[in-house]
C-alpha positions as a Markdown table, in Angstrom:
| # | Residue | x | y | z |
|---|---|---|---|---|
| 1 | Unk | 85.3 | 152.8 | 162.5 |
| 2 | Unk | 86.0 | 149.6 | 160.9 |
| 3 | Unk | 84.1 | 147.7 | 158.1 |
| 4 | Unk | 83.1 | 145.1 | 160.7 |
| 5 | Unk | 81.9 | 147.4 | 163.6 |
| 6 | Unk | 80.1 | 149.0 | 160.8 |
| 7 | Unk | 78.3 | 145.7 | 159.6 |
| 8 | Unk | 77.7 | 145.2 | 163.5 |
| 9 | Unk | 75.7 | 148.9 | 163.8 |
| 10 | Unk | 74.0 | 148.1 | 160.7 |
| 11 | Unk | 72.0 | 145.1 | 162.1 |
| 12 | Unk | 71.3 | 147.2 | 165.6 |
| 13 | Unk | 69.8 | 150.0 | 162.9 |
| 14 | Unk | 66.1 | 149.7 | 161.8 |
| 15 | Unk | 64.6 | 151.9 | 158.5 |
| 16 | Unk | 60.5 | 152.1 | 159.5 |
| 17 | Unk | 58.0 | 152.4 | 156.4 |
| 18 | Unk | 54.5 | 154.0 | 157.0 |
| 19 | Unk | 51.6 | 153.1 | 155.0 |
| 20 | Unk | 49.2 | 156.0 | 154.9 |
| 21 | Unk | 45.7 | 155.0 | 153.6 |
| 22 | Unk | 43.8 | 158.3 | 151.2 |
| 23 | Unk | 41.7 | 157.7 | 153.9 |
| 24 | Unk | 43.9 | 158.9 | 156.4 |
| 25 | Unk | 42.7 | 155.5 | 158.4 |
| 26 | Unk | 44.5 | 152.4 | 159.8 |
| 27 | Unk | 47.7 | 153.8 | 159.4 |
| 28 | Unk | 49.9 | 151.1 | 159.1 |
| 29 | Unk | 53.8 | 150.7 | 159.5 |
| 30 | Unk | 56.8 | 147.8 | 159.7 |
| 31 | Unk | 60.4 | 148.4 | 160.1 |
| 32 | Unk | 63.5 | 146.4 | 158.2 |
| 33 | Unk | 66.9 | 146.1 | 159.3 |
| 34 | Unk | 68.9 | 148.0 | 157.3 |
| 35 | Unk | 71.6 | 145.2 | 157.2 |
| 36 | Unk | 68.8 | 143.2 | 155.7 |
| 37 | Unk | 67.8 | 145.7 | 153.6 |
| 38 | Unk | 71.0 | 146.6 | 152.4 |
| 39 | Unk | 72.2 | 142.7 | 151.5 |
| 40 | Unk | 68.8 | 142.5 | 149.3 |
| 41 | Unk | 69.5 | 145.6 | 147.4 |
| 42 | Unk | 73.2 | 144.1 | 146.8 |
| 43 | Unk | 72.1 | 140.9 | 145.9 |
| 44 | Unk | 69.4 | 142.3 | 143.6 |
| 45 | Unk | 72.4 | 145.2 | 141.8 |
| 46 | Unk | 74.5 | 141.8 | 141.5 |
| 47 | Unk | 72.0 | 139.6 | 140.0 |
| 48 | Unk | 71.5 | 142.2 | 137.8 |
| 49 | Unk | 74.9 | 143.2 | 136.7 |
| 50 | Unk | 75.4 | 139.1 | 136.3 |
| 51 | Unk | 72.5 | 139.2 | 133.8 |
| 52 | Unk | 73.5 | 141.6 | 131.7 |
| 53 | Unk | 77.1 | 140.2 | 131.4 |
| 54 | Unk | 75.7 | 136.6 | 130.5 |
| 55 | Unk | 73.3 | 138.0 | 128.3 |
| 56 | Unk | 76.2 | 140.1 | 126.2 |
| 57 | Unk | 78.4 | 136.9 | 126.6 |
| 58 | Unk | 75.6 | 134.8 | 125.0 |
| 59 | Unk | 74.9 | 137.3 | 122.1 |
| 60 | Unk | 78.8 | 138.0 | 122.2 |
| 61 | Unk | 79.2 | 133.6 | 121.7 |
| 62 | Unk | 76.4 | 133.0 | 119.2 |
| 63 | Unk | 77.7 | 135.9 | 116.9 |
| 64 | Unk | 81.4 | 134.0 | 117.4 |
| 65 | Unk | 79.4 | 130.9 | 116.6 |
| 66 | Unk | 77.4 | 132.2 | 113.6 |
| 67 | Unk | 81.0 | 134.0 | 112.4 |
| 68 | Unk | 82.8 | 130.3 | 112.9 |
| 69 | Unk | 80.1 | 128.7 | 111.1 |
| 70 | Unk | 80.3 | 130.6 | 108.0 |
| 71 | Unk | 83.8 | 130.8 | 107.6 |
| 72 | Unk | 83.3 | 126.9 | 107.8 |
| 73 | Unk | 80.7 | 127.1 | 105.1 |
| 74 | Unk | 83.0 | 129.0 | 103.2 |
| 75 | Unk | 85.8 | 126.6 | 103.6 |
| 76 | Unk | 83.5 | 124.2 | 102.7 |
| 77 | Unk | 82.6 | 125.4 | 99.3 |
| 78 | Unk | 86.4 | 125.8 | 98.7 |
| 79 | Unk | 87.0 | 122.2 | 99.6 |
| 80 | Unk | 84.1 | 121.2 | 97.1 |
| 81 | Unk | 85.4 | 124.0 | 94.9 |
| 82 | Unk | 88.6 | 122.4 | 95.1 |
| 83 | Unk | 88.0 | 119.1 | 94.8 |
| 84 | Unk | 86.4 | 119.6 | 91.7 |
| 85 | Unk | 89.1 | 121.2 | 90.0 |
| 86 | Unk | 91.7 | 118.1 | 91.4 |
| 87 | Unk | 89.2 | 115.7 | 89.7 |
| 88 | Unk | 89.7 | 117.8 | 86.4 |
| 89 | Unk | 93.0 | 118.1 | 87.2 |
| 90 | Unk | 93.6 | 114.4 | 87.1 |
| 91 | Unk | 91.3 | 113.7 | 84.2 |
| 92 | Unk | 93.1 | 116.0 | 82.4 |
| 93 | Unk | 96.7 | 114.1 | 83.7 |
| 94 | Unk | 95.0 | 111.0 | 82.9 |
| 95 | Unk | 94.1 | 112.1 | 79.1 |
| 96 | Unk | 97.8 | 113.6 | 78.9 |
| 97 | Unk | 99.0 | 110.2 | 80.0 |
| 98 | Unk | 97.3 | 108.2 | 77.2 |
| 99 | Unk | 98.3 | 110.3 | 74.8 |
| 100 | Unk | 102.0 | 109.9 | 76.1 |
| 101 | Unk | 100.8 | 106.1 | 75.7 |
| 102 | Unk | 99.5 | 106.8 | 71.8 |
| 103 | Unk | 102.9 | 108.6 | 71.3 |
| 104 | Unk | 104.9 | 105.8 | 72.6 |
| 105 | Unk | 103.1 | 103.0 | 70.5 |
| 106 | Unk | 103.1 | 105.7 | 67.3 |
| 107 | Unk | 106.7 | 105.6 | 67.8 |
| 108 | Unk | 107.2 | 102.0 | 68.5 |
| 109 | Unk | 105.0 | 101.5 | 65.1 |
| 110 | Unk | 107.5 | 103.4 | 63.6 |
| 111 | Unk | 110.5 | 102.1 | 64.6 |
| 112 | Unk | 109.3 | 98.6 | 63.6 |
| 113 | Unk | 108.2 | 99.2 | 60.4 |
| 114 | Unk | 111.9 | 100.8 | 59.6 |
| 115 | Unk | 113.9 | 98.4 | 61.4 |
| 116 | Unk | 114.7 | 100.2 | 64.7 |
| 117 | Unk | 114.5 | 98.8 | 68.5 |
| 118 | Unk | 112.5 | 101.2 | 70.6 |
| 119 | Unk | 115.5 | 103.1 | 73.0 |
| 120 | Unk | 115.0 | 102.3 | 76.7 |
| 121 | Unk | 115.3 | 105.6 | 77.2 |
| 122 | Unk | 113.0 | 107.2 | 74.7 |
| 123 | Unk | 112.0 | 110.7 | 74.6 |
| 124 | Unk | 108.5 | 110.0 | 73.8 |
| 125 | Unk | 107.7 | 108.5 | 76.8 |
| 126 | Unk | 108.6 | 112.2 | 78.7 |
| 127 | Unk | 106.4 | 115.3 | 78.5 |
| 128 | Unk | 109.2 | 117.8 | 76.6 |
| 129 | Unk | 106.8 | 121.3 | 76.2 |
| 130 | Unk | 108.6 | 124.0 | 77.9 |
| 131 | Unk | 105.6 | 125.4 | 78.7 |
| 132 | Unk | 104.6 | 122.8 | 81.1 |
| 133 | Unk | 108.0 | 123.0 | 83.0 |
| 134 | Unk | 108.4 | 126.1 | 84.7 |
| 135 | Unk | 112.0 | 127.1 | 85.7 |
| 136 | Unk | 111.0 | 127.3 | 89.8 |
| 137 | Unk | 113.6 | 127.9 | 92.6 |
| 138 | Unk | 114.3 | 124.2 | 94.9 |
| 139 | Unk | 113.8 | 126.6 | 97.5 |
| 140 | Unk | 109.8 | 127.4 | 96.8 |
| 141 | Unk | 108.4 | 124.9 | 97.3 |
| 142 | Unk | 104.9 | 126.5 | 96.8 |
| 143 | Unk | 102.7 | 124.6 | 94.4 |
| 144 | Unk | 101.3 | 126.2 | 91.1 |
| 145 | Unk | 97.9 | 127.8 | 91.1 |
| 146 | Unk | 95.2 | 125.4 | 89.6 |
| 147 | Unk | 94.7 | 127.3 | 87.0 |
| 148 | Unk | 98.1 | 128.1 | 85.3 |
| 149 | Unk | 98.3 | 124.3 | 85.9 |
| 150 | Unk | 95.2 | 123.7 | 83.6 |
| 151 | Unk | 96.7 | 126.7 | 80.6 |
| 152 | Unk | 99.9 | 124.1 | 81.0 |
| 153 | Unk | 97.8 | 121.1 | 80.5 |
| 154 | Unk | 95.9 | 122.3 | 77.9 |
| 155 | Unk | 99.0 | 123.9 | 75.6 |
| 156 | Unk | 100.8 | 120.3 | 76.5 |
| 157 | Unk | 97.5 | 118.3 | 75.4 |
| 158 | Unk | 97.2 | 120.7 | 72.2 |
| 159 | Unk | 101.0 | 120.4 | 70.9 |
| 160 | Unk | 100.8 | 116.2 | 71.7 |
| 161 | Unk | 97.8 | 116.1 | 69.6 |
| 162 | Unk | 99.7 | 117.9 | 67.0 |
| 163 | Unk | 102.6 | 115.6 | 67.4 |
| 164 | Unk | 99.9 | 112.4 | 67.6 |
| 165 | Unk | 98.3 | 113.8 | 64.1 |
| 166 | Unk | 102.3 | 114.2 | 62.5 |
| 167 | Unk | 102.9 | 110.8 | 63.5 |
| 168 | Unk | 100.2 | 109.3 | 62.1 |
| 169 | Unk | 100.7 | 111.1 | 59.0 |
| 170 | Unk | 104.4 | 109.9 | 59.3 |
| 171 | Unk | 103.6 | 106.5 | 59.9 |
| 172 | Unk | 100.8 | 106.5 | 56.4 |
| 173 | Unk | 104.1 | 108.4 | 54.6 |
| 174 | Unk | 106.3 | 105.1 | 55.9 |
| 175 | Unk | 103.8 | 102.7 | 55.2 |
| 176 | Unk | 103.6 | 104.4 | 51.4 |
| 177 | Unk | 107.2 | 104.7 | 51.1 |
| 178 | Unk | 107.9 | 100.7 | 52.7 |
| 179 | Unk | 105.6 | 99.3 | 50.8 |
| 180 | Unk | 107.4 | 101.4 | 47.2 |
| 181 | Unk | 110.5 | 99.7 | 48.6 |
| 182 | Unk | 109.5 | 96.5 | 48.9 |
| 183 | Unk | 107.1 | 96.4 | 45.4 |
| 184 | Unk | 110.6 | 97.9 | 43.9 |
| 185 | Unk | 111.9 | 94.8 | 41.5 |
| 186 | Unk | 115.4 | 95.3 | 43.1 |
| 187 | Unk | 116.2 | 91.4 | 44.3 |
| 188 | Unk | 117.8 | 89.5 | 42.0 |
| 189 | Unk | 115.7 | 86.8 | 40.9 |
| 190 | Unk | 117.9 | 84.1 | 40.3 |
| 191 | Unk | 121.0 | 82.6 | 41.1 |
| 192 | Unk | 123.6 | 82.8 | 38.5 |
| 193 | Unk | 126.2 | 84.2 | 36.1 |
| 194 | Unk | 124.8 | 87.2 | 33.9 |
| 195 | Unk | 126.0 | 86.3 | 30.1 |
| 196 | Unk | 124.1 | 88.8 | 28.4 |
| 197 | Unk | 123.6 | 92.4 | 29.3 |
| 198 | Unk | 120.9 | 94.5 | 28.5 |
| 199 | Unk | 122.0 | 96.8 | 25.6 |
| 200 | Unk | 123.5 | 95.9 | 21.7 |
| 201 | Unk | 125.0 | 92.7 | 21.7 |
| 202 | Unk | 125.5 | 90.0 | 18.6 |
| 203 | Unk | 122.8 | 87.7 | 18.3 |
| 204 | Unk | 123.4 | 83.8 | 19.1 |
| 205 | Unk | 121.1 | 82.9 | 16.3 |
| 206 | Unk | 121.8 | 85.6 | 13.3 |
| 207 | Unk | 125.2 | 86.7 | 14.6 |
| 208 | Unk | 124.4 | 90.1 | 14.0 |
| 209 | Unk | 123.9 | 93.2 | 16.0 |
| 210 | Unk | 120.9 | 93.4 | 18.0 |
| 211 | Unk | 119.4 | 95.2 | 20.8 |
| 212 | Unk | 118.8 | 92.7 | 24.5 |
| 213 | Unk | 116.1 | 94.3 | 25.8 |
| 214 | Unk | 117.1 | 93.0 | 29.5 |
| 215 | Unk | 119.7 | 90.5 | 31.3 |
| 216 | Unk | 120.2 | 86.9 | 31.1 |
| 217 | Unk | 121.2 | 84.7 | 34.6 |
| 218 | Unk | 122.2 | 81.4 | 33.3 |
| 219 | Unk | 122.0 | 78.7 | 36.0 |
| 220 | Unk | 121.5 | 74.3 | 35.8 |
| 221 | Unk | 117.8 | 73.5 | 34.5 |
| 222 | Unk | 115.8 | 73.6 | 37.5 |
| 223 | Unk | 117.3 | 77.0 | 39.6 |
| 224 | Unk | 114.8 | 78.4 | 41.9 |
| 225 | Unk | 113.3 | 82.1 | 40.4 |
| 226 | Unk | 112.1 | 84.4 | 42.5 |
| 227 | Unk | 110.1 | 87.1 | 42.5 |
| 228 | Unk | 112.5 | 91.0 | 42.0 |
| 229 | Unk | 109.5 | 92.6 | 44.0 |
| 230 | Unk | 106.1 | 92.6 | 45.6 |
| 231 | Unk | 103.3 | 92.6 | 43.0 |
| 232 | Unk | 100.3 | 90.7 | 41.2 |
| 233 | Unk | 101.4 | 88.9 | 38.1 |
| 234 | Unk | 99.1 | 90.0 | 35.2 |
| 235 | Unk | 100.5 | 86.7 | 33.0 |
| 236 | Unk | 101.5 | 83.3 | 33.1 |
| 237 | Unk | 101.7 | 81.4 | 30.5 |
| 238 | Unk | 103.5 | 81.1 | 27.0 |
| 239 | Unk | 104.5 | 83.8 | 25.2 |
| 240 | Unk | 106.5 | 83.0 | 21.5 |
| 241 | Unk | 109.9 | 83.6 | 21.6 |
| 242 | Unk | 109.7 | 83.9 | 25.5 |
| 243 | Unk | 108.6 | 80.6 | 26.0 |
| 244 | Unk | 107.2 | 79.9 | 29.8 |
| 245 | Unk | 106.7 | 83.4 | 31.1 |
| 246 | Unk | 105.7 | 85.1 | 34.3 |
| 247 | Unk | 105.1 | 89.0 | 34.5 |
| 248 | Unk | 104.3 | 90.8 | 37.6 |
| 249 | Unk | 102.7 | 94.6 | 37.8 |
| 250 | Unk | 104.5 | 96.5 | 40.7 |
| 251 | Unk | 102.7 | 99.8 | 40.5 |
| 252 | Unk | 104.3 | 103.1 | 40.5 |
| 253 | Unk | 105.0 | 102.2 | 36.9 |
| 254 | Unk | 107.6 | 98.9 | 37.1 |
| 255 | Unk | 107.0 | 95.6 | 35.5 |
| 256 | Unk | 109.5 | 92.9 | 35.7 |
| 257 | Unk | 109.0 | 89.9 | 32.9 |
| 258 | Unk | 110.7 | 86.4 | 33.6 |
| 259 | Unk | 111.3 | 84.3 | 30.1 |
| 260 | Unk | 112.4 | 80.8 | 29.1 |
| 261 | Unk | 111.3 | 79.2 | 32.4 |
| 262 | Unk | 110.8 | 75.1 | 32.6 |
| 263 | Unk | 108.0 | 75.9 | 35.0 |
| 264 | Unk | 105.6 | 78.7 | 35.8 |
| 265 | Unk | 104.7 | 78.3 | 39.5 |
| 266 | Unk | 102.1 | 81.3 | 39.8 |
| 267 | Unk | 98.8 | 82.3 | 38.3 |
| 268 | Unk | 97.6 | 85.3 | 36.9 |
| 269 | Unk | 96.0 | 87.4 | 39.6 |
| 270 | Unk | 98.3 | 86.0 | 42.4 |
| 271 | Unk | 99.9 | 88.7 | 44.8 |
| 272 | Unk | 103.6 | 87.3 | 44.9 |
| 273 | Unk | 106.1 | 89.3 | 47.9 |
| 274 | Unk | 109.7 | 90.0 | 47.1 |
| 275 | Unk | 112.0 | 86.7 | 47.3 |
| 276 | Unk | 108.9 | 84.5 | 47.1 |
| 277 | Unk | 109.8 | 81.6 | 44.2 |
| 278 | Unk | 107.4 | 82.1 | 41.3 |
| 279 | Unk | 109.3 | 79.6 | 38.5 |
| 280 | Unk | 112.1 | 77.1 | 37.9 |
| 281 | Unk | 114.9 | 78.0 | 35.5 |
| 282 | Unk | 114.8 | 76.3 | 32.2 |
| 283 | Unk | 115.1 | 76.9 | 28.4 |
| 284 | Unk | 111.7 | 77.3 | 26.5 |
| 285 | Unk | 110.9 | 79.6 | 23.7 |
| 286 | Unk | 113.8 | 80.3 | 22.0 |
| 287 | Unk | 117.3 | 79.7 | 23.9 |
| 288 | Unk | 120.3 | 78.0 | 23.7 |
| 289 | Unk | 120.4 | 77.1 | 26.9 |
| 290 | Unk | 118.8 | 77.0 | 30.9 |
| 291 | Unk | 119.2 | 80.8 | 31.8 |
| 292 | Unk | 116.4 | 83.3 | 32.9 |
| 293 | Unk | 115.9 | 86.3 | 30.3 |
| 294 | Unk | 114.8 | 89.2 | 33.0 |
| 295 | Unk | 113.4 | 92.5 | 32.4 |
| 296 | Unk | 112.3 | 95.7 | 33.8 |
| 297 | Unk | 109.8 | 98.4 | 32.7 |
| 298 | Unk | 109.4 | 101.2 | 33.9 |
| 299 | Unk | 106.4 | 103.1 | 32.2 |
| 300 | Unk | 106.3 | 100.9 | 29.7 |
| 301 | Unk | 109.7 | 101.5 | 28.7 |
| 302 | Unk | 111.9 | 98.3 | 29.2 |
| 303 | Unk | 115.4 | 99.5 | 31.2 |
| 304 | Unk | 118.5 | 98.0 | 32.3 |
| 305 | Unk | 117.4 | 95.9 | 35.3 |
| 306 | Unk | 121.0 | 96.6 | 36.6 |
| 307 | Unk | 120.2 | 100.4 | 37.1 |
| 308 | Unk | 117.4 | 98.8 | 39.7 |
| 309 | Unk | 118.9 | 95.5 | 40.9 |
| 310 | Unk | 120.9 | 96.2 | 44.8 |
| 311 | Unk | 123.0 | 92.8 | 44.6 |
| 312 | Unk | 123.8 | 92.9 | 41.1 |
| 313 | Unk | 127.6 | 92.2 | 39.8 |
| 314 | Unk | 128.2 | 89.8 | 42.7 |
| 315 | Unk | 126.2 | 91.0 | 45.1 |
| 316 | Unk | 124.5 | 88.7 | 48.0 |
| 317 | Unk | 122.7 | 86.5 | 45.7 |
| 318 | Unk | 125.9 | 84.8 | 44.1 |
| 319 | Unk | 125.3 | 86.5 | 40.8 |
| 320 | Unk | 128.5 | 86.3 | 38.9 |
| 321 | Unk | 128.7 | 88.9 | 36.4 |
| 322 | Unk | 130.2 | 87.8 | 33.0 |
């Protein structure tokens, strides 16, 4: 028998239910089709079954749900975590980058007070720890971890503020040792021909032998005199047997004296540089003629200002030597 014929018998088949009072009274009974019958029993195992798998589906998507939103809570702190550490990472890249700055002008500083032009392509200007350059294949192209990125910036901040701290006491040494140089009485202070060495010599007014406690530049009345060095002059004025004189205090022990000048154009406490004119050549005091007596001490000891002088014996200056 078919499924259809059977279908078909079902709806000619009754089931009869009998309702039986304790009594034993009004008896009372009412058939169903069994078609009927069977259809709500079906619908009712169906409705059921359906319930159950939309109720595990629900609980089955809200524990997805729940799962999803945590891991994007998690993700979330990550993204805050590592946004943080970006923004410290480029603070710190921003602090290494003025100290390259700093390092740059320190050198520039440098170069300027000893004469150099800054190179175009100087090495200052380029981080040069080895520790910050790791020797990483081309073909990884992963990115360093955060944090061996903040030992590197720390170890590159630490040995620029070394070098910062070296180049400032570097620049203080240059600054010491330019301004030595330039407070050194090594200019010639006149132009001239030298006629009298320091040393024994016979005098022009006894004839005999006599010590010349410096050098003489003899030059027409007049010749511009110039300071041998930077310094302050401690006297201007007349001094017996010198006649107009100027002397200037150096430090680090030198003195240079200027004698038989027509005209003293500094005063005592003046700060004079090297090369600046400080007197016109004449012949005061005692002299035979327009010429600029010179000396040097040196710890107050008077030396032979050729020992000092850089353009002496014909040097730049025009200084003729005897």
């Amino acid at each position: 028998m078919s499924f259809f014929q059977y279908l078909k018998q079902l709806r000619k088949e009754h089931l009869t239910f009998v309702v039986i009072p304790h009594s034993g009274k009004g008896t009372k009974q009412f058939q169903l089709n069994k078609f009927l019958l069977y259809s709500i029993f079906t619908s009712f195992a169906i409705l059921c079954i359906s319930l159950v798998v939309l109720s595990y589906t629900f609980i089955s998507t809200k524990y997805a749900l729940y799962a999803n939103l945590n891991h994007l809570q998690q993700l979330q702190e990550i993204n805050e975590k590592q946004a943080l550490e970006i923004s410290e990472l480029k603070n710190r890249t921003s602090t290494i980058h003025e100290k390259l700055n700093i390092l740059s002008e320190l050198e520039q500083k440098i170069r300027s007070m000893v004469g150099l032009k800054m190179s175009v392509n100087s090495s200052s200007l380029k981080p040069t720890s080895r520790s910050f350059y790791r020797n990483i294949p081309s073909s990884d192209l992963s990115p360093l971890p955060l944090e061996d990125t903040d030992i590197d910036l720390d170890i590159l901040a630490a040995e620029m503020d070394s070098k910062i701290e070296n180049l400032a006491e570097l620049i203080h040494d240059v600054d010491g040792q330019l301004k030595a140089i330039d407070a050194l009485p090594d200019a010639m202070p006149a132009e001239g021909k030298i006629t009298s060495k320091f040393g024994y010599r016979i005098s022009p007014f006894t004839g005999r032998r006599q010590f010349h406690h410096g050098i003489d530049i003899a030059n027409d009345q007049g010749t511009h005199i110039v300071a041998a060095g930077t310094g302050i002059v401690t006297f201007s004025g007349w001094n017996t047997g010198y006649g107009k004189t100027i002397i200037i205090s150096h430090g680090n022990g030198y003195r240079s004296v200027y004698a038989h000048n027509s005209e003293n154009l500094v005063e005592v406490g003046q700060k004079v540089k090297k090369g600046d004119m400080i007197a016109k050549m004449g012949s005061t005091g005692r002299s035979t003629g327009p010429h600029l007596h010179f000396e040097i001490h040196y710890k107050g000891e008077q030396i032979d200002p050729e020992n000092v002088l850089k353009n002496r014996l014909g040097g730049g200056t025009g200084v003729q030597k005897k």
